[in-house]
C-alpha atoms as one frame of an Amber mdcrd trajectory, in Angstrom:
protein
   0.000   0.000   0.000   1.401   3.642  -1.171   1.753   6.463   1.238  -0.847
   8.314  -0.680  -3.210   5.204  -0.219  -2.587   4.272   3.299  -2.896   8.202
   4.413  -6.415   7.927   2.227  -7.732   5.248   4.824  -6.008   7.202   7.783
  -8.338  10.063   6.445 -11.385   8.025   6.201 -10.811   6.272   9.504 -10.813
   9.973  11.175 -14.326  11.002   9.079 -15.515   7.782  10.649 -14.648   8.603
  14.327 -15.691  12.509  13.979 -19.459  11.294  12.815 -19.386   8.204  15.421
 -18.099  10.565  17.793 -20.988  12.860  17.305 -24.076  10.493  17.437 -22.383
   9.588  20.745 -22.649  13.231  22.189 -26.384  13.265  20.998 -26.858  10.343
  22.417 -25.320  10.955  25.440 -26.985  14.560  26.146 -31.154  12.623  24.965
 -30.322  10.447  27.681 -28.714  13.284  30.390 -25.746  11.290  30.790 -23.336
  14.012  29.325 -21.410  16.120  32.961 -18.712  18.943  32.222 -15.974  16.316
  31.840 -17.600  13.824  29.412 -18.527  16.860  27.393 -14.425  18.187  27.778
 -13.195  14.792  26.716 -15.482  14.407  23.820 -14.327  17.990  22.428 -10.936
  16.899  23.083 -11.526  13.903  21.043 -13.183  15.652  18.699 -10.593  18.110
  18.084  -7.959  15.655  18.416  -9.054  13.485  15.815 -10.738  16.355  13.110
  -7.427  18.396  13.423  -4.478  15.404  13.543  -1.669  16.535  11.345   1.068
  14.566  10.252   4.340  16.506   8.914   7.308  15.158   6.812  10.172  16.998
   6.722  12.304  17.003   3.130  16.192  18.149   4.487  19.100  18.436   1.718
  21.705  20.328   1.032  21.284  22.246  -2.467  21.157  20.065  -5.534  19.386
  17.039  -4.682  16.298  16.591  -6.222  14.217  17.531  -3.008  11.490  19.150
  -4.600  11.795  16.609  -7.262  10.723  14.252  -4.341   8.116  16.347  -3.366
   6.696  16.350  -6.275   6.650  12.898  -7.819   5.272  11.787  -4.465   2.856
  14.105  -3.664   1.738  16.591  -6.799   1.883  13.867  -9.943  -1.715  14.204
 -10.236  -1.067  17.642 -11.559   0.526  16.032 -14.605   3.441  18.388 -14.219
   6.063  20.033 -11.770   4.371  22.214  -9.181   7.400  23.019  -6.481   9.902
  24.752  -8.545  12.478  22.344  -9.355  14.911  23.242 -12.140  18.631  22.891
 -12.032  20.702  24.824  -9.414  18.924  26.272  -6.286  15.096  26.399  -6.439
  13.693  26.398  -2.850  15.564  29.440  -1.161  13.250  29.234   1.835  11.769
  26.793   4.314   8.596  25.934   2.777   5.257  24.196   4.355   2.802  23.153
   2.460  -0.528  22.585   4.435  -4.518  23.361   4.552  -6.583  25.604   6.620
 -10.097  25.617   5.245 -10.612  29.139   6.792  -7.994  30.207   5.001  -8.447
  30.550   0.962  -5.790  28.714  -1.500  -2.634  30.891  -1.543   1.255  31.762
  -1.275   2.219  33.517   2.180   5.652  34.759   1.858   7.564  36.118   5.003
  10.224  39.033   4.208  13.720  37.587   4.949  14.444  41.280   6.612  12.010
  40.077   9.738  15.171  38.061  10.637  17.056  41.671  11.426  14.041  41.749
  14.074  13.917  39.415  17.394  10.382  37.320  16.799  10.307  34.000  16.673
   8.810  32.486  13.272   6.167  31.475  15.358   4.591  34.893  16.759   5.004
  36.226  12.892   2.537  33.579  11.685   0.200  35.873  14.216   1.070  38.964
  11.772  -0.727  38.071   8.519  -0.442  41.302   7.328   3.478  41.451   7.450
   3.386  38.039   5.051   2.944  38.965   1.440   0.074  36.916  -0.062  -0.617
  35.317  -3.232  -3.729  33.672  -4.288  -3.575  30.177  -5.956  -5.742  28.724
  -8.977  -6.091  24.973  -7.732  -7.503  24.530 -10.744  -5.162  25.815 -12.499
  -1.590  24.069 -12.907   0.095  26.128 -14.601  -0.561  29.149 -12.529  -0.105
  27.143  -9.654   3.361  25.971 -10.729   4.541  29.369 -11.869   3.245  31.011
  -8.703   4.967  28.743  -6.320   8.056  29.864  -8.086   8.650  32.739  -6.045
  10.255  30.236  -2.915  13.334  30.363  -5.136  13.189  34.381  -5.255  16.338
  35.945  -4.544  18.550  39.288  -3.607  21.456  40.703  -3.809  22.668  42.682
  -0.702  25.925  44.023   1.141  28.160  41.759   2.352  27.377  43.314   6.009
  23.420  42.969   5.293  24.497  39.537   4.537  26.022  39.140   7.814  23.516
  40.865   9.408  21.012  37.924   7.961  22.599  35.331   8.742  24.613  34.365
   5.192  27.901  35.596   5.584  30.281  34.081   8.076  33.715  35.790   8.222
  34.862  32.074   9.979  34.025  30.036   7.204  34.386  32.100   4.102  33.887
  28.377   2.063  30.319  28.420   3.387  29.455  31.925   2.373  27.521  32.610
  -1.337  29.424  33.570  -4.178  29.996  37.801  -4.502  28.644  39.031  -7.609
  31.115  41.301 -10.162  28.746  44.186  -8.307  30.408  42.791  -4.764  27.078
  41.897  -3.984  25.851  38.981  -2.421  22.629  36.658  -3.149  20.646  35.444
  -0.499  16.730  34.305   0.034  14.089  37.133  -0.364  11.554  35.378   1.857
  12.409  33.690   5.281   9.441  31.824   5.408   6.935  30.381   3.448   3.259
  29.025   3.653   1.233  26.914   0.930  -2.664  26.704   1.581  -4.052  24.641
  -0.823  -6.974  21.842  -0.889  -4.742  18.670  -1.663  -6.208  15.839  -1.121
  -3.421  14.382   1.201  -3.310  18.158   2.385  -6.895  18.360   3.665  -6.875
  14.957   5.328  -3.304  16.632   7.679  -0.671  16.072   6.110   1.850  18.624
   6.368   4.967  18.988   4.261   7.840  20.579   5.371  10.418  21.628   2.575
  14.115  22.999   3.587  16.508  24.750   2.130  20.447  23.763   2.039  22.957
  24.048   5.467  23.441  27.864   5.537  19.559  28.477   5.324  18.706  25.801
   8.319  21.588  26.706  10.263  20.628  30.728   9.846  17.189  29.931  10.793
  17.101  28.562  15.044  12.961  27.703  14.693  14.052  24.897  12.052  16.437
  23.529  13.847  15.062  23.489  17.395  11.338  23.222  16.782  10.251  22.082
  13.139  12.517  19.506  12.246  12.601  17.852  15.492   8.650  17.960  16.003
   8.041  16.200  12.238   6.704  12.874  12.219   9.352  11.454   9.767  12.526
  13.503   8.123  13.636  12.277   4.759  17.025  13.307   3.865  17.809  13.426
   0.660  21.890  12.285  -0.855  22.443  12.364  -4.727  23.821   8.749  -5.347
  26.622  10.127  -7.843  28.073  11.522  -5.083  27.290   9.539  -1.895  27.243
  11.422   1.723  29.578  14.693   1.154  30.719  16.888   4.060  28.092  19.452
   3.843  25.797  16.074   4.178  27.216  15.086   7.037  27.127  18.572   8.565
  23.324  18.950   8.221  23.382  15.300   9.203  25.123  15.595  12.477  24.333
  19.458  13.422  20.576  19.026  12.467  19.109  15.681  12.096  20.385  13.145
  14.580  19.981  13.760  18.168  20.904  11.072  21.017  18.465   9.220  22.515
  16.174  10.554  19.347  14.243   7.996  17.032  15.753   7.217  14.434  13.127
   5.102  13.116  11.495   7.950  12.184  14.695   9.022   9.620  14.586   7.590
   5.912  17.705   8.314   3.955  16.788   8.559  -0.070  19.786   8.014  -2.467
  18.332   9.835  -5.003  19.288  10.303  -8.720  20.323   6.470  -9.050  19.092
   7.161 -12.888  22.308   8.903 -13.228  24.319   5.696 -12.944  21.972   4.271
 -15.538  24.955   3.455 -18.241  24.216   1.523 -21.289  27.586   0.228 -21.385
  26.655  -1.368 -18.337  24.748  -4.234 -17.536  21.823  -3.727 -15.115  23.496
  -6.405 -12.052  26.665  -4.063 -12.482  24.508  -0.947 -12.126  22.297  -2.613
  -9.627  25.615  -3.209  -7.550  26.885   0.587  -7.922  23.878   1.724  -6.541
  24.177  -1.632  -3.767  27.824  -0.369  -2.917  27.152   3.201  -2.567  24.025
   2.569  -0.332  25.474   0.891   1.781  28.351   3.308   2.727  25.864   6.163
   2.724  24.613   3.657   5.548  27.296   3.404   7.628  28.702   6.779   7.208
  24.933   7.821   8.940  24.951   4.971  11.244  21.974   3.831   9.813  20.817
   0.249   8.899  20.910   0.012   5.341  16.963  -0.844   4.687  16.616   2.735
   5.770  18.751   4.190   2.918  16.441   4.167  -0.163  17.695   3.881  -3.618
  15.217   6.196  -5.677  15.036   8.306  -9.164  12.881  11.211  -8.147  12.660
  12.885 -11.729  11.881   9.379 -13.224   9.522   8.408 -10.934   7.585  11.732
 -11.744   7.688  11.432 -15.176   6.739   7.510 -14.978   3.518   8.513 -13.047
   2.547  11.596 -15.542   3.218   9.214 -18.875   1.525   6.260 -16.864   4.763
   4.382 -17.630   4.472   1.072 -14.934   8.183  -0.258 -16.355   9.783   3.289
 -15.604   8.006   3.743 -12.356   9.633   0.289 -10.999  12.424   1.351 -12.477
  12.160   4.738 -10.607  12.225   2.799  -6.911   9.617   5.297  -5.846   6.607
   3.078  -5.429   9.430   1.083  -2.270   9.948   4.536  -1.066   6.236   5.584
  -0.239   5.659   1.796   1.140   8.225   2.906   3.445   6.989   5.969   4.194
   3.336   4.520   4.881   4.400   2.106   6.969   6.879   3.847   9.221   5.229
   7.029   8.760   1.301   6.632   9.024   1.678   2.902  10.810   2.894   4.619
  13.469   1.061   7.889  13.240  -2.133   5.792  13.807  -0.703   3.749  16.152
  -0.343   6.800  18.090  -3.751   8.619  17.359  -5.624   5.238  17.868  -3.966
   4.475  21.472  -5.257   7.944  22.265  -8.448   7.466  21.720  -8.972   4.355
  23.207  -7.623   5.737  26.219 -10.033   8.968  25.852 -13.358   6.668  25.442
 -12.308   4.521  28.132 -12.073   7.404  30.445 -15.505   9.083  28.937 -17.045
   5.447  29.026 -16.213   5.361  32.805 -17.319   8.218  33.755 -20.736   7.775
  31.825 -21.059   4.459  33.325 -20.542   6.102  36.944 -24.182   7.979  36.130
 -25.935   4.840  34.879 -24.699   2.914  37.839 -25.983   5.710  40.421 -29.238
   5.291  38.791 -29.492   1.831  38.352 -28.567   1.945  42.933 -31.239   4.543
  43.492 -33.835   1.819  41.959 -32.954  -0.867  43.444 -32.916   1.088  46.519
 -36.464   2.551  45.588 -37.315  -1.093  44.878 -36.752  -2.651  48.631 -38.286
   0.060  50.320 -41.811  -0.297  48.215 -41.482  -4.406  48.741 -40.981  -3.712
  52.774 -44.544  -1.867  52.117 -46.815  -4.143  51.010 -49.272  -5.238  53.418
 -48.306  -1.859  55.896 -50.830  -0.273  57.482 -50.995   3.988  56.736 -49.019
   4.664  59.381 -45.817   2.120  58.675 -46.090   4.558  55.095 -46.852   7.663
  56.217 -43.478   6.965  59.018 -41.723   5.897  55.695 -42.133   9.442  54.137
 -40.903  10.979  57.775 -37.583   8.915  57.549 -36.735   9.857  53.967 -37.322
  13.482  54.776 -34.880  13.401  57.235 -32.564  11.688  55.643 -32.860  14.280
  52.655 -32.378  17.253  55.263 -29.601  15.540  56.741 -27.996  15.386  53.262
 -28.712  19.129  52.514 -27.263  19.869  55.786 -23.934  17.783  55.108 -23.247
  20.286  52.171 -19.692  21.723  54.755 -18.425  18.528  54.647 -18.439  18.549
  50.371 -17.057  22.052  50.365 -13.729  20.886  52.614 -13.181  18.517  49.849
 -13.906  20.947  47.182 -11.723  23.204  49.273  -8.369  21.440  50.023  -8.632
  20.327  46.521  -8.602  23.502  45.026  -5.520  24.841  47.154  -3.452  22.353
  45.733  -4.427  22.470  42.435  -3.559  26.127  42.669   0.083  25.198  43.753
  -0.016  23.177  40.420  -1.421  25.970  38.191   1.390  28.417  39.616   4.042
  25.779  38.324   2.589  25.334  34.974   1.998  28.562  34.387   3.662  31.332
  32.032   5.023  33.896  34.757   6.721  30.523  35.726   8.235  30.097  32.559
   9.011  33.581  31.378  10.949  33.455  35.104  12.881  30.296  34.531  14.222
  31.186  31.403  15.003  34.965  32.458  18.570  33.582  33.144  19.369  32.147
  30.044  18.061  35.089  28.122  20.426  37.491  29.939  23.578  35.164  29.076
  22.472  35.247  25.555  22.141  38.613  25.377  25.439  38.936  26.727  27.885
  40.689  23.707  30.724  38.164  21.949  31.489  34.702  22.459  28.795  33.380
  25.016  31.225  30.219  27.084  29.041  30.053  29.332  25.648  29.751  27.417
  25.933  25.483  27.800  25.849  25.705  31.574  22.875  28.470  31.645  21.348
  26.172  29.336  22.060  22.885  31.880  21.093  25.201  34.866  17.867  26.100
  33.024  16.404  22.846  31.964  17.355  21.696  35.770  15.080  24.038  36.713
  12.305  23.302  34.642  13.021  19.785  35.626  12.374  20.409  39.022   9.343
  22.354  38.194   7.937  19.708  36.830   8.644  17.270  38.929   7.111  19.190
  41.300   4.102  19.707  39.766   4.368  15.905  39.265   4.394  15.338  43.223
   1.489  17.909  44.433  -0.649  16.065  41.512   0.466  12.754  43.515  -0.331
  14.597  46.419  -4.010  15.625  45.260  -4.740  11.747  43.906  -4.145  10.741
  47.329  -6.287  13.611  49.053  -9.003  12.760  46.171  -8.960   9.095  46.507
  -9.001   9.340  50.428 -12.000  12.213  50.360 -14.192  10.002  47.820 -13.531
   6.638  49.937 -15.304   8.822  53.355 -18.077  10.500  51.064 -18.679   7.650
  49.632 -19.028   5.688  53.045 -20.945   8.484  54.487 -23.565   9.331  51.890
 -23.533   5.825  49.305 -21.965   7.860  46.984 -19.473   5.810  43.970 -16.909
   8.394  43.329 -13.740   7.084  41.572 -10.587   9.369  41.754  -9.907   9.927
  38.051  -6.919   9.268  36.774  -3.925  11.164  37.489  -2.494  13.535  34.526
   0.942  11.904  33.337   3.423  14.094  34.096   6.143  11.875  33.212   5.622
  12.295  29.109   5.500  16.092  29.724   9.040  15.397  31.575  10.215  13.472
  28.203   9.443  16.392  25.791  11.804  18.619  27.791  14.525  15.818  27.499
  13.879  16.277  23.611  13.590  20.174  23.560  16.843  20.183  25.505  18.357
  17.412  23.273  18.112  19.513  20.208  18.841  22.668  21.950  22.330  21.760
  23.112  23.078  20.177  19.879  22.663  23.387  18.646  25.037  25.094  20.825
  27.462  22.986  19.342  31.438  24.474  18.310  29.642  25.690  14.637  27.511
  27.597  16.180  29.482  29.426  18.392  29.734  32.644  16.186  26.235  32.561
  15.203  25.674  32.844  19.105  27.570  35.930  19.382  25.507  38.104  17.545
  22.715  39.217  19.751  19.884  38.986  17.395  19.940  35.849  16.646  20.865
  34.488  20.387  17.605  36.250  21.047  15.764  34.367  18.247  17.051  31.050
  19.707  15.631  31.718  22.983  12.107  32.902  21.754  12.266  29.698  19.227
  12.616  27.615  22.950  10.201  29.855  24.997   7.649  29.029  22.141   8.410
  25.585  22.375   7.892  24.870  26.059   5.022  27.313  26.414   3.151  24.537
  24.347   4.205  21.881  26.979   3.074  23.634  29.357   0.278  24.551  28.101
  -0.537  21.312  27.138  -0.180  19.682  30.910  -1.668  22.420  32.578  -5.121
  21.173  30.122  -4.458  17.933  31.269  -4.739  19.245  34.788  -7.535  21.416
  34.634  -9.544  18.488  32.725  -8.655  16.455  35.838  -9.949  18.823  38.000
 -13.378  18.698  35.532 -13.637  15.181  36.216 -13.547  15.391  39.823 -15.706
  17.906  40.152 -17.936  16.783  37.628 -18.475  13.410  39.660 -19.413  14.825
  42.768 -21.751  17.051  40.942 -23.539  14.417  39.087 -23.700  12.400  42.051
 -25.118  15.562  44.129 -27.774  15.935  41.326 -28.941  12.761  41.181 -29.329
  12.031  44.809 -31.104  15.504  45.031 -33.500  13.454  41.961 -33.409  10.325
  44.186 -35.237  12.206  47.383 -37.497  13.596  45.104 -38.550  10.481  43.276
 -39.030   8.406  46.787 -41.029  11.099  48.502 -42.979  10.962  45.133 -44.080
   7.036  45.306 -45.057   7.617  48.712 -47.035  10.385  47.670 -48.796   8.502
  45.090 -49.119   4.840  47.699 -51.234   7.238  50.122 -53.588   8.638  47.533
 -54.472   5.103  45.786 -54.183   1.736  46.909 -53.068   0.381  43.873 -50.397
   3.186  43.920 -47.650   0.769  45.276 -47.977  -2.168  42.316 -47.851   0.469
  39.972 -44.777   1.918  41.154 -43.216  -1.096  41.522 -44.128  -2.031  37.910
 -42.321   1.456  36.715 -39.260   0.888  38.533 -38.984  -2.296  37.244 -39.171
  -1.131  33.711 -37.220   1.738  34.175 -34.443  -1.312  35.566 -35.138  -2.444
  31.960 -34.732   0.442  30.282 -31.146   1.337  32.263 -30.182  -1.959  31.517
 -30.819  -1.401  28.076 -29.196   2.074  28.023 -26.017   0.699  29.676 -25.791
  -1.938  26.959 -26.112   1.147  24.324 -23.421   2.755  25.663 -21.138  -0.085
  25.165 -21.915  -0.963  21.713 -21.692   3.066  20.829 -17.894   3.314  22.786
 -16.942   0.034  21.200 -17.383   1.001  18.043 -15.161   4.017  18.340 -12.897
   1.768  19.557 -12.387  -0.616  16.866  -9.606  -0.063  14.162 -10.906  -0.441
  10.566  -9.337  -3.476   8.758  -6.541  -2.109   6.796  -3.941  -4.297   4.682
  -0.599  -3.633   5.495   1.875  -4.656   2.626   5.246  -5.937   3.360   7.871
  -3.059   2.276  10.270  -4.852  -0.028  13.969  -5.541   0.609  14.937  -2.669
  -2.344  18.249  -4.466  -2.240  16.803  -7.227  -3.985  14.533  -5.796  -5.886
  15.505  -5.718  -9.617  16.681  -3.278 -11.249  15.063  -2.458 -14.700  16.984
  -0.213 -16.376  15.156   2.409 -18.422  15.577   3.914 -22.128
C-alpha cells in the first residue's frame, strides 16, 4: 500500500470517528448522561481526531532533487512540476505546504528582513499582514506551478546585510555565497513560506515541510530546534553520484540526529540512481553501484541500510505523468512511499488510535458512573416499596418521615463537600502556579540574559544545563502535588462515599512523566545546537535572542498542554461529585414521590413497583447502548498492510 493510499484510509478512519463521535454526544446529552468532563473529553476527542496533522520533513543540502521528491510523491496528479524544481537552487526558503479551510488557496511569503528583528517564526505567523500573499488557482496548474516559483526568489545585498542575515560568516568564508562582479551577495528574499491549498493528502493533515540547504537551516534557530525535530518522519535526501559529502554530514550531524532521538522515524533517499543508468553497463553491475554506494551512505549515517532508499525522483515523476508502470519500478519510488506509509502513518495511527482508546475509556467510565448511580437509586427505591406491602398507613406515612430526614440531613452535610472541594482547590492552585507562564518567562530569564550577553557566550551550555534543571524540578514538582491531590481525592471520595452511598472514583492522574520526556527532547536539540559551529552565530545578539524565543515558544506549548491535562482532571472530579449531588437531590425527590402517590391510591404501590422495574429495563438497556456506541469508536478499521520490499533485492530495470 502507497503512502498516498494508506494516508487515504487514515483520512477516512478519522471522518468515521468525527461522525461516530458525534451520534455519541447526541446520544449521550437525549439520555442526560453528558457532565462537564464527558462533554471536555469528547471535544478533546473531537478536536484531536478532526485536526491530527502529520508533517514530513524534506532536508538536503542544495542540488538534490528535493522538490523533485516532493513532487513525484505528492503533486503527480497535476501532470506536471508544481514546487519549482529546475537545475541549481530552487527552494531558497523553508517551505510548508498545508490546509486551513478558513484560510483561501494561496502563497504567504515572510520578508527575509524580519530576521534583522527578534520574533520568533512562530509569533510572525500571528502577523498576517506582514506576510505577502498570493492567491492560488487549484484549478489551475500552470498558474499554480509558476506562482509557487517565487520560494526560489532571490537578492542581492551588502556583504554586512548579509552578515547581518545570517549568510555571511567571516569564519568560514567556504560556506558563504558567491559575490557578484557588483560585490554583492545573493541570499533568500523570503524567510518563510506558507502553501494553503486543498490537496487531497493536504486536507486529510498532512503537512509537508520543505528545507533549504545548510546555511539556510543553520541561519534559521525555529528549524532547527522546533520544526525539524517535532516532524513525524525527516527524509534526507543524498544524490547517489556523489554519496554522503561533508556538507551532508554537517546537516546530518548538526541538524538531524539527536541522542536518545528515534531514528526510526529518519529515511535516507539516495536519489538520482538514474544517473548511474549506463548503457555500457549491464543492469546487475549498475544494480551493484547503486548496492555499494548505499550501503556506505549507511554506515557513514549509522543507519541500517533498509533505511537508505535507492530512488530516481525525476523518473519516478515522469513515470507517473506518462503512466509508464516499467519506468516507475524502475524509478524505486513506489518502495519509497511503502516505506513511508508504513513507518510514517503505521505509526502515526498507532499513536492517534492508542489515544483514543484511552479517551473513550475514560468518557465510558465516567458515563457508566451515572448509569450505575441510577441503576442503585432503583434498586434502593425497589426494597423500600417491597418492605410496604401489606403496611398499614401509618408504617407509610413513618416511611415518608424517615426519607425526609434523611434528605435534610444530606442538605445539611453540604460543609463537609465544600472541605473537599476546598483542600482540593488549594493544591491544584500550587499546580497551576508551576505550569503557568510567569513561571516560565521566570525560569528562562537567566538564560536570556547570558544570551544577550555581547561576543562569544562560554558560558551559554551551563545556563542552558542550569535552566532545563530548573524546569526539571518544576515539573517534577508539579508531578508530586498532583500525587499529592490523587491521594487527598482518593481518600476524600472513599469517606463521602461511606458516608452518603456515593461511587466516586478518583480519576486518573495527569501523566506528568511524558510532559518530563518532551523537555529531554527540547533540551536534546537545543544543546546540539550550541554545538562548536555555532558558536559565532551565538555571538551576535539577534539571533541568540531568536534562539531563545524559538525555545520559549516551544515549552510554552508543553506547558500549556499539561496544565489542560490538569484542569480536565480537575473537571472530572468535580464533575463526579456534581452528578452524584444531582442525582441524589432526583433520588429524594422520586421516593417522597411514590409515597405520595401509595397514600392517595391503593393500587399506587404495584404500579410503582411495575415502573421501577421497567425503568431497571430500560437502564439496563441504556447501559448496553453505551457499550456498543464506545466500542465502536474503539475498533480499528481493517486495513492491509503490505510488506515493504527488501529494495536491495529488488531488480533493477533499467530504463531507455
Amino acid at each position: 500500500m502507497s503512502f498516498n493510499e494508506q494516508f487515504d484510509q487514515h483520512g477516512a478512519w478519522r471522518r468515521e470517528f468525527a461522525l461516530r463521535l458525534k451520534l455519541l454526544s447526541e446520544w449521550l446529552k437525549d439520555h442526560d448522561l453528558i457532565n462537564a468532563a464527558v462533554e471536555e473529553r469528547l471535544l478533546r476527542l473531537e478536536t484531536q481526531v478532526r485536526s491530527d496533522k502529520v508533517m514530513v520533513a524534506f532536508v538536503a543540502e542544495f542540488s538534490r532533487g528535493k522538490s523533485e521528491l516532493i513532487n513525484a510523491i505528492f503533486f503527480a496528479g497535476y501532470g506536471r512540476r508544481i514546487m519549482p524544481a529546475s537545475a541549481g537552487r530552487t527552494t531558497m526558503c523553508p517551505t510548508e505546504l498545508g490546509y486551513d479551510a478558513e484560510v483561501p488557496p494561496c502563497l504567504r511569503l515572510l520578508p527575509i528582513e524580519t530576521r534583522l528583528k527578534p520574533q520568533a517564526l512562530m509569533e510572525w505567523r500571528a502577523v498576517p499582514e506582514k506576510w505577502t500573499r498570493v492567491d492560488l488557482d487549484v484549478n489551475d496548474p500552470v498558474q499554480l506551478a509558476q506562482a509557487l516559483e517565487k520560494v526560489a526568489e532571490v537578492r542581492h545585498v551588502s556583504r554586512d546585510e548579509a552578515r547581518a542575515l545570517g549568510f555571511w560568516h567571516d569564519d568560514a568564508p567556504e560556506d558563504n555565497p558567491r559575490i557578484d562582479a557588483q560585490g554583492m551577495v545573493e541570499v533568500p528574499k523570503w524567510r518563510h513560506a506558507l502553501i494553503n491549498i486543498a490537496h487531497p493528502l493536504l486536507k486529510q493533515g498532512l503537512v509537508i515541510l520543505d528545507t533549504p540547504g545548510l546555511n539556510a537551516i543553520g541561519a534559521e534557530p525555529e528549524l532547527t530546534v522546533s520544526l525539524i525535530p517535532q516532524a513525524h518522519a525527516v527524509v534526507f535526501i543524498l544524490a547517489a553520484d556523489t554519496g554522503v559529502t561533508k556538507s551532508d554530514l554537517a546537516i546530518w550531524r548538526e541538524h538531524l540526529v539527536t541522542d536518545g532521538d528515534d531514528n526510526d522515524a529518519r529515511l535516507v533517499v539516495l536519489n538520482k540512481i538514474d544517473t548511474l543508468w549506463d548503457a555500457l553497463s549491464t543492469p546487475a553491475q549498475i544494480q551493484a553501484q547503486i548496492d555499494r554506494q548505499r550501503a556506505t551512505s549507511a554506515d557513514i549515517l549509522g543507519l541500517p541500510v533498509a533505511q537508505v532508499i535507492p530512488v530516481s525522483a525525476q523518473k519516478g515523476l515522469v513515470a507517473k505523468v506518462t503512466a509508464n508502470d516499467k519506468l516507475l519500478q524502475a524509478s524505486c519510488l513506489p518502495g519509497l512511499e511503502r516505506a513511508l506509509a508504513q513507518g510514517v502513518m503505521g505509526q502515526r495511527q498507532k499513536i492517534l488510535r492508542s489515544a483514543v482508546t484511552g479517551g473513550i475509556t475514560e468518557l465510558r467510565a465516567e458515563a457508566g458512573r451515572v448509569i450505575h448511580i441510577r441503576r442503585r437509586d432503583l434498586a434502593e427505591q425497589m426494597m423500600e416499596l417491597r418492605g410496604l406491602r401489606g403496611k398499614n398507613t401509618s408504617v407509610i406515612k413513618h416511611m415518608r418521615s424517615r426519607i425526609e430526614q434523611e434528605q435534610v440531613e444530606f442538605n445539611t452535610s453540604g460543609a463537609k463537600i465544600q472541605a473537599v472541594r476546598s483542600i482540593h482547590l488549594k493544591l491544584l492552585r500550587e499546580v497551576f502556579t508551576l505550569l503557568g507562564t510567569p513561571t516560565l518567562k521566570s525560569e528562562l530569564a537567566q538564560l536570556t540574559e547570558v544570551l544577550k550577553q555581547p561576543g562569544i557566550k562560554l558560558g551559554v551550555k551551563k545556563a542552558y544545563g542550569q535552566t532545563f534543571a530548573r524546569l526539571h524540578e518544576s515539573l517534577k514538582n508539579a508531578q508530586r502535588t498532583s500525587a499529592e491531590i490523587q491521594n487527598m481525592l482518593a481518600g476524600s471520595f472513599k469517606q463521602l462515599n461511606a458516608e452518603f452511598g456515593f461511587s466516586l472514583q478518583a480519576p486518573k492522574e495527569p501523566e506528568m512523566s511524558r510532559f518530563l520526556v518532551d523537555l529531554e527532547q527540547i533540551e536534546r536539540s537545543h544543546l546540539q545546537y550550541l554545538g562548536v559551529a555555532n558558536i559565532l552565530k551565538l555571538a551576535q545578539p539577534e539571533f541568540s535572542e531568536r534562539l531563545v524565543r524559538a525555545l520559549a515558544t516551544r515549552l510554552r506549548v508543553v506547558y500549556e498542554t499539561a496544565l489542560g491535562e490538569v484542569e480536565l482532571w480537575n473537571k472530572s472530579a468535580a464533575s463526579q461529585l456534581d452528578a452524584q449531588l444531582k442525582e441524589r437531590r432526583k433520588n429524594f425527590g422520586r421516593r417522597i414521590e411514590a409515597i405520595e402517590r401509595i397514600q392517595q391510591a391503593a393500587t399506587g404501590l404495584d404500579e410503582r413497583i411495575d415502573e421501577i422495574e421497567r425503568h431497571e429495563r430500560e437502564i439496563n438497556e441504556l447501559d448496553g447502548k453505551l457499550d456498543e456506541l464506545t466500542a465502536q469508536l474503539t475498533t480499528a478499521p481493517v486495513s492491509r498492510q503490505d510488506p515493504v520490499p527488501d529494495t536491495e533485492a529488488a531488480p533493477l530495470i533499467q530504463a531507455a
